[in-house]
N, C-alpha and C positions, 0 to 999 in steps of 0.2 A: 234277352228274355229266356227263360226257362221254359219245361213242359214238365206239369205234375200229374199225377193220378187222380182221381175224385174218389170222394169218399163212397158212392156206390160201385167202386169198379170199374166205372168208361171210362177211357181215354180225357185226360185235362187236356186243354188249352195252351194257348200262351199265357203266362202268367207275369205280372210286371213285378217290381221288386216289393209292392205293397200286398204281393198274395191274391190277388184277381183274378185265379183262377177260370174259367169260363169251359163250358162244357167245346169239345172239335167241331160239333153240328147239331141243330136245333130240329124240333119234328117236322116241320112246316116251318111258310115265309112269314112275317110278321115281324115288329118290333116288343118285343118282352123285357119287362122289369127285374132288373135280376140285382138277389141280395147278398153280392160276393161275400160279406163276413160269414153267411149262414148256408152258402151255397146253397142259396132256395131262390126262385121264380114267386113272380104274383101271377098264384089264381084263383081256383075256386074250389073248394069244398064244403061237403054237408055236414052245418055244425046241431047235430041231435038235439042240445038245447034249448034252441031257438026253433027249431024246425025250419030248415030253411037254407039255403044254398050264399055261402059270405065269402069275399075274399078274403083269400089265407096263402103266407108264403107256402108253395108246395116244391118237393124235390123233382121232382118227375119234372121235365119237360115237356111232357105229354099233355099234365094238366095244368100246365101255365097259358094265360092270356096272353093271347098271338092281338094284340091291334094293329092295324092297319095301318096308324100314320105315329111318324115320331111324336106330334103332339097329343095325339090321346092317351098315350104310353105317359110322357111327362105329367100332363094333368091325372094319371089314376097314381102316380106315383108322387106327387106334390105333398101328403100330409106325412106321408110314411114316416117314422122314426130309423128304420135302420136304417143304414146307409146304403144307396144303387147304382145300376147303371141300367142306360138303354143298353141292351145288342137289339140289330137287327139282322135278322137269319134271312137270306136269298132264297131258302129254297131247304129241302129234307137233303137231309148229306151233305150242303156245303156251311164253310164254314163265319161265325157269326160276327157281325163287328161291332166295337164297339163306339158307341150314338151320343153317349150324353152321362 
């Protein structure tokens, strides 16, 4: 395994040979949908449009959906088109593994 950079600057992950990049440490403990070809997380933002708050991959860690259990994570993540993975983060500062 490798360690690369991310495109905002932090510190990458372990990366496998297929680019999987993963951020060192997530904000909080939770399990998060993460869309390694986009380096984006599923969360939430407000799309003006619609008026109204929709999941949307986001880069930020901060605004991705932390759920509670590996299955909640799988079923908000069941229709998605990109392609993901679970991590589950322990905890703020340590580092994230990967779930599914």
């Amino acid at each position: 395994m490798s360690t690369s950079e991310n495109d905002n600057g932090k510190g990458g992950a372990d990366a496998g040979d297929d680019g999987r990049d993963i951020q060192k440490s997530l904000t909080r403990e939770g399990h998060v949908v993460w869309f390694y070809e986009h380096r984006k997380y599923l969360g939430f933002e407000w799309d003006e449009l619609a008026r109204e708050i929709k999941k949307s991959p986001v880069a930020d860690p901060e605004h991705a959906i932390y759920f509670d259990t590996l299955a909640h994570a799988v079923v908000a993540s069941d229709k998605l088109i990109s392609p993901s993975l679970i991590l589950y983060s322990p905890g703020k500062g340590l580092p994230p593994k990967v779930r599914g």
